[in-house]
C-alpha positions as CSV (number, residue, x, y, z in Angstrom):
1,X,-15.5,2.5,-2.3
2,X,-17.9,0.7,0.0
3,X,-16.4,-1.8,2.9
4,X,-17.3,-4.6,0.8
5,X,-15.6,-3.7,-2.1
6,X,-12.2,-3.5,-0.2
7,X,-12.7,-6.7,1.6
8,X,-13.5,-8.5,-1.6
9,X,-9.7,-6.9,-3.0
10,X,-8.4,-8.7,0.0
11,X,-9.8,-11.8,-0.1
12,X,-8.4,-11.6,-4.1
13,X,-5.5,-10.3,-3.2
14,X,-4.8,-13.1,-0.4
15,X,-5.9,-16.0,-2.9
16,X,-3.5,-15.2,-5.1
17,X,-0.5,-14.6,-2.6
18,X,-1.3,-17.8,-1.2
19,X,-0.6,-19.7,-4.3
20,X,2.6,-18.1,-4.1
21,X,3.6,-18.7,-1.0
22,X,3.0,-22.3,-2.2
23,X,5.9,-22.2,-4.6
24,X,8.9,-24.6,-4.4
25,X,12.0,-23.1,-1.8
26,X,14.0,-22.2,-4.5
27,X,11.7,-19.6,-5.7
28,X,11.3,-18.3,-2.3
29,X,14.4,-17.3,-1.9
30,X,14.3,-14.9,-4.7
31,X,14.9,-11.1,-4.0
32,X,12.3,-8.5,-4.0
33,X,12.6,-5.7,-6.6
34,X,11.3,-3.4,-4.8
35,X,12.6,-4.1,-1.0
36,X,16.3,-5.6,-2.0
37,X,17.2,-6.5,1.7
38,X,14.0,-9.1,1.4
39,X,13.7,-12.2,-0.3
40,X,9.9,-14.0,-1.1
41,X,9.9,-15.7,2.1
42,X,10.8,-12.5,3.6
43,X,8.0,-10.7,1.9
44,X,5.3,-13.3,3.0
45,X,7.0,-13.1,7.4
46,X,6.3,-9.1,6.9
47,X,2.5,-9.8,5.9
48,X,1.7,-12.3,8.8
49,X,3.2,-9.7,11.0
50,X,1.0,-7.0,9.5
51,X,-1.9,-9.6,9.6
52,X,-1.5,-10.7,13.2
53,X,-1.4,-7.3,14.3
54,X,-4.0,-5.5,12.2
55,X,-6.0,-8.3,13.6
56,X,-5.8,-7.4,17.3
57,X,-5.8,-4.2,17.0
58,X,-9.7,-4.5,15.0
59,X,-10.6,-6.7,18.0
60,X,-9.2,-4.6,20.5
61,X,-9.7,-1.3,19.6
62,X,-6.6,0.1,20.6
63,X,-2.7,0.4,19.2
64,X,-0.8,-2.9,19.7
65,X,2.9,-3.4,19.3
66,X,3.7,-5.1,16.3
67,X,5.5,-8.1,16.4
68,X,8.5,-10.0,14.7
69,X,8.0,-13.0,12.3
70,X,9.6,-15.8,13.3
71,X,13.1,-17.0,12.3
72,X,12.3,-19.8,10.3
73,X,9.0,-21.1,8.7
74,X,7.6,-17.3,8.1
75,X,6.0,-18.4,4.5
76,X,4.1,-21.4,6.8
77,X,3.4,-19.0,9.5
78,X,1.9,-16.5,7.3
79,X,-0.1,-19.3,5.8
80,X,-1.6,-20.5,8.6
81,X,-2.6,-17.1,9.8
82,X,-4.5,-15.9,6.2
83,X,-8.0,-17.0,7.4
84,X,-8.1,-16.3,11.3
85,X,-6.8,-12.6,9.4
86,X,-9.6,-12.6,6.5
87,X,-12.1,-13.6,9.2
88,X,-11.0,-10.6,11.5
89,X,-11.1,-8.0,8.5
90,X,-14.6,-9.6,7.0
91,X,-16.6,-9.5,10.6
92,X,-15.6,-5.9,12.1
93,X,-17.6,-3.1,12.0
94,X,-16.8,-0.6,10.3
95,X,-18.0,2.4,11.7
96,X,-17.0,0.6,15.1
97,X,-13.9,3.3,16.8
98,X,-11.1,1.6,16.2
99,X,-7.4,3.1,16.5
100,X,-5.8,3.8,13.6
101,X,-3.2,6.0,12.1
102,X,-5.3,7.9,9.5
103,X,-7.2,11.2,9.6
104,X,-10.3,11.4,12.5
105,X,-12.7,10.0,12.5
106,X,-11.1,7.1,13.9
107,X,-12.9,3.8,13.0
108,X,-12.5,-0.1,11.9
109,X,-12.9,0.7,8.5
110,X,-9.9,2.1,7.9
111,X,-8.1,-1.6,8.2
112,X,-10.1,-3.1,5.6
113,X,-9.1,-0.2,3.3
114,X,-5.4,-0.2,4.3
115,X,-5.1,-4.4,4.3
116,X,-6.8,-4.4,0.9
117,X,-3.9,-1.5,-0.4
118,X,-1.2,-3.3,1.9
119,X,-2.0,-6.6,0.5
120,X,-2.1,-5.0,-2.9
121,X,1.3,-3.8,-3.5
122,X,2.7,-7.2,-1.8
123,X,0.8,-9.1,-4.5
124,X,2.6,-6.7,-6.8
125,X,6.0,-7.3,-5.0
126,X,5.3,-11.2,-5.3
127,X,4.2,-11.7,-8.7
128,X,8.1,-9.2,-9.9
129,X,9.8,-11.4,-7.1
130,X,8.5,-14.5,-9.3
131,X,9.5,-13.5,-12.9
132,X,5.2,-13.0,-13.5
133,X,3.4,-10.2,-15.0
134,X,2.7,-7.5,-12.9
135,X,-1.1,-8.4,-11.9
136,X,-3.9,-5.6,-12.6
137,X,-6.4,-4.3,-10.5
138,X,-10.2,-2.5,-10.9
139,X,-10.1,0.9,-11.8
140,X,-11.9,2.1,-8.9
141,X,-9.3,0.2,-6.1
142,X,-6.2,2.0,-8.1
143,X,-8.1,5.0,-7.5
144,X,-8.8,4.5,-3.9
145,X,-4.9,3.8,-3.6
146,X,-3.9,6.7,-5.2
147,X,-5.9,8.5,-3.3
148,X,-4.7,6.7,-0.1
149,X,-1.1,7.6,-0.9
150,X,-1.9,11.5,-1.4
151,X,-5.0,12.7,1.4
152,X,-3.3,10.1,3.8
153,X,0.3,8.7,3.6
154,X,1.7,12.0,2.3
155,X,-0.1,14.4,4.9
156,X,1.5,12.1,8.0
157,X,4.9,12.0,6.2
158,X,4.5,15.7,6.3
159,X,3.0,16.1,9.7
160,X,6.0,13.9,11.2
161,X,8.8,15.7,9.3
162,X,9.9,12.7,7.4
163,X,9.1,14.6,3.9
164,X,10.3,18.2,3.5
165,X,7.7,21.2,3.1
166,X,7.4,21.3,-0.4
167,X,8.4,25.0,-1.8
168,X,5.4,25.2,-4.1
169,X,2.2,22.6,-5.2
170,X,2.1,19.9,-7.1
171,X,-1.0,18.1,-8.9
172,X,-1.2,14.4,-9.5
173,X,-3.8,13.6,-12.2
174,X,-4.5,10.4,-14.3
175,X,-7.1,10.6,-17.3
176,X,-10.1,11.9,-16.3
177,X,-11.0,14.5,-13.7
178,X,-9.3,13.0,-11.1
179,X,-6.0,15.1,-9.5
180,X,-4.9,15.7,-5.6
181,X,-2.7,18.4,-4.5
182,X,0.7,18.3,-2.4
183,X,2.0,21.3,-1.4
184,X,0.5,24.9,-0.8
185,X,-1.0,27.4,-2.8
186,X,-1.0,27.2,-6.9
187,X,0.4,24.3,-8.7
188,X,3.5,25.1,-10.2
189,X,4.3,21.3,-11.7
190,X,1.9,18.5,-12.8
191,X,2.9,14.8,-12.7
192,X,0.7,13.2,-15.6
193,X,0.2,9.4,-15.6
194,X,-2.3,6.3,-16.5
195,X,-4.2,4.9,-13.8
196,X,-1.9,2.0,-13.6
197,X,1.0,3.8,-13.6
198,X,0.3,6.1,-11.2
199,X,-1.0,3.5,-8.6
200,X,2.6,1.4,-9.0
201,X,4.2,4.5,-9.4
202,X,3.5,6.1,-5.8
203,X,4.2,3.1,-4.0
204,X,7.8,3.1,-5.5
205,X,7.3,-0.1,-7.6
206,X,8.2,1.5,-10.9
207,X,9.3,4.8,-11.8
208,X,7.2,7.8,-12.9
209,X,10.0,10.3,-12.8
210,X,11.1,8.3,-15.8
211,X,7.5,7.4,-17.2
212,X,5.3,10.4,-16.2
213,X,4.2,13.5,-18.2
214,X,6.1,15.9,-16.3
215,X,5.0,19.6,-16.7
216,X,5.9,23.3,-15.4
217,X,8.7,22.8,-12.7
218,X,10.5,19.8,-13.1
219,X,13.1,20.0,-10.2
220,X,10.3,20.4,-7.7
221,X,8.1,17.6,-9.1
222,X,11.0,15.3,-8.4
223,X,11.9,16.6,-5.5
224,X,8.3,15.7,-4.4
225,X,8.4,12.2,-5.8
226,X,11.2,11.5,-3.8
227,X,9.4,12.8,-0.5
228,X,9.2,10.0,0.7
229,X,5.7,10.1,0.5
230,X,4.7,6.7,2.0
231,X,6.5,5.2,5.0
């Protein structure tokens, strides 16, 4: 996908989350399916941290701690901070070096394509937190987070040691020719699932041990689902 294309997702992505930050305090308080310890309000302090410091880190180049929301008025906080962030993500270049956490080369790019995916699955997150229809994305983007997931998530949560070696390969395909390997050597399990599925399903936000065409080796297909394989 080309820069554009991802900072077009955002821009959706943060439209849309803003109209639900705007939502009366009782729905804020709501839990999040997929993150129990949070509630909406929650949800909305974790993205202007992620926003504030994606932001300098594009503008300065290098890593940045990141820091806490604040205590009280996170959903304002975050809302204030949406278009210094969009700003940040739509002006950088992206071949500029940048730090980041993905394979070399290192460059700015890589933010739009992780705050378009990070922004993504918090929409997701925001629209179950508020009793709504889980929203639906371009072919393409699902792709590209799929593909995010599996060539960049899982290959660090393997690197640091916080996803066992699996004992044998595993392919991830949706309809088409699209799959990506885990694992060395020969596939000995396939996980099978629409587009859709797949993209929710990797980032934990439904289940495709329960909704996935599982084939060969079972046992080791779930024990790679589990990995973890995003942070």
């Amino acid at each position: 996908m080309s820069p554009d294309r991802f900072l077009t997702e955002l821009a959706s992505s943060l439209d849309r989350l803003g109209v639900l930050a705007r939502q009366p305090e009782d729905l804020l308080t709501r839990p999040v399916p997929a993150c129990p310890d949070w509630t909406l309000k929650d949800l909305f302090g974790h993205l202007g941290s992620i926003e504030r410091w994606a932001g300098e880190i594009v503008l300065s180049g290098k890593f940045v701690e990141e820091s806490a929301p604040p205590a009280t008025g996170a959903v304002t906080w975050f809302l204030e901070g949406t278009d210094a962030f969009l700003g940040t993500m739509a002006a950088l270049d992206p071949e500029k070096p940048c730090w980041n956490f993905g394979p070399p080369p290192r460059k700015a790019g890589f933010w739009r394509r992780r705050q378009a995916h990070e922004h993504a699955v918090h929409l997701i997150d925001a629209y179950q937190a508020s009793g709504l229809a889980v929203p639906s994305f371009a072919e393409d983007f699902m792709l590209d987070g799929i593909d995010e997931i599996l060539t960049v998530f899982t290959p660090r949560q393997l690197r640091l040691g916080r996803m066992p070696q699996p004992e044998g390969a595993v392919t991830f395909q949706v309809p088409g020719d699209r799959s990506w390997k885990v694992g060395q050597g020969s596939a000995e399990a396939s996980i099978t699932a629409p587009l859709h599925g797949m993209y929710l399903g990797l980032w934990g936000r439904s289940s495709l041990v329960e909704t996935a065409i599982i084939k060969g080796d079972k046992d080791l297909a779930v024990r790679v689902l589990q990995g973890p394989l995003t942070p």
